[in-house]
C-alpha positions as CSV (number, residue, x, y, z in Angstrom):
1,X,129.4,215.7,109.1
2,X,128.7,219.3,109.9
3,X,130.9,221.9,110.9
4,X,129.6,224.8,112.7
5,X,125.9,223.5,112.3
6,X,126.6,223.2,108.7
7,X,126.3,220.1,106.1
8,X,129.8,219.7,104.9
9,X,128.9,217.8,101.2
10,X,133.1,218.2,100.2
11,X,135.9,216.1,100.9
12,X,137.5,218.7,102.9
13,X,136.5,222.0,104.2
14,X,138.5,224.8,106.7
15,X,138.5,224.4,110.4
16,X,139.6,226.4,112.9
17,X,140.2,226.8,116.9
18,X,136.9,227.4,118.3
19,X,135.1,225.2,115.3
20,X,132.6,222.4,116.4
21,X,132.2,219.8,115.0
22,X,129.4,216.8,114.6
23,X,129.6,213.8,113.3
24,X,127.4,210.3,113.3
25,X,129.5,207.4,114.9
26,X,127.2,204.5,114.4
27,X,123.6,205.8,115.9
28,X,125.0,208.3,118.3
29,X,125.8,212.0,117.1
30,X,129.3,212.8,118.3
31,X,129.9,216.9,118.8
32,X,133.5,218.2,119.0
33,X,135.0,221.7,119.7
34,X,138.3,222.3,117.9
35,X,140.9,224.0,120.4
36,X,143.5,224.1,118.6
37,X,145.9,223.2,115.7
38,X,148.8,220.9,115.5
39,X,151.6,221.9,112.9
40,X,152.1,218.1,112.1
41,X,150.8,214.8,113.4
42,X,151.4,213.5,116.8
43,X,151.1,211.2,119.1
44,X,147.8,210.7,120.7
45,X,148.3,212.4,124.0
46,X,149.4,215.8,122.1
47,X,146.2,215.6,120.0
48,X,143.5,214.7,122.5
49,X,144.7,218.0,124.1
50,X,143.3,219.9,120.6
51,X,139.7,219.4,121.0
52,X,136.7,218.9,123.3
53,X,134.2,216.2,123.2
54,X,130.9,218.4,123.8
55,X,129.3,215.4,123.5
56,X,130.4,213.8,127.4
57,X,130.0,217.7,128.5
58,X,126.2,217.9,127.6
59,X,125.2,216.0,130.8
60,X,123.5,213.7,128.6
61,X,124.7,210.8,129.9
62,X,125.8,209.8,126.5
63,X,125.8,210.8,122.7
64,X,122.0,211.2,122.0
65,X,120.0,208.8,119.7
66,X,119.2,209.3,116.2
67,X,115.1,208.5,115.2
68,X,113.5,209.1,112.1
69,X,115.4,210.4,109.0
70,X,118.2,211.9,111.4
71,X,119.8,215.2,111.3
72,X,117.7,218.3,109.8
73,X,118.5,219.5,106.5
74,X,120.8,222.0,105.8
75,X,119.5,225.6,106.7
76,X,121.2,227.5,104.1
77,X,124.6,229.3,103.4
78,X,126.3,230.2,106.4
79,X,129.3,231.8,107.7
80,X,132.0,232.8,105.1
81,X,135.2,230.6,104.6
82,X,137.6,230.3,107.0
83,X,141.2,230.4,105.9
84,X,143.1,228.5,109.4
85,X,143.7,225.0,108.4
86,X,141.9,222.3,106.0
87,X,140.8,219.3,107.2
88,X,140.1,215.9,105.4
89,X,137.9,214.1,106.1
């Protein structure tokens, strides 16, 4: 998983509105944009309304495949912490 182009190695990490996230769902890379934060869980129609799936919006026709060794490493330290929300994943 990487949020904001970065590896997440944790078992949870902060998230914001605006945040995107990436993910492998079988051998297609899934990319989200965050939009915005519940205050408690909902029902599906209320949270499909909270994010973006970049992935259907790239004009790819499609998640793109995964060859080789998949994603690229880790470039380094990024952005500082953000302090909206933790999510678990």
């Amino acid at each position: 998983m990487r949020l904001d182009g970065r590896v997440i190695d944790r078992a949870s990490a902060l998230v914001r509105a605006g945040s995107v996230l990436s993910y492998l769902r079988d051998d297609e890379v899934i990319v989200v944009r965050v939009e915005g934060l519940a205050a408690q869980r909902g029902p599906y129609d209320e949270a499909r309304q909270l994010y973006t799936d970049l992935t259907r919006n790239a004009g790819l026709g499609g998640a793109p495949k995964l060859t080789g060794a998949g994603a690229p490493p880790s470039t380094g330290a990024g952005s500082p912490p953000l302090t909206t929300a933790t999510a678990t994943f």
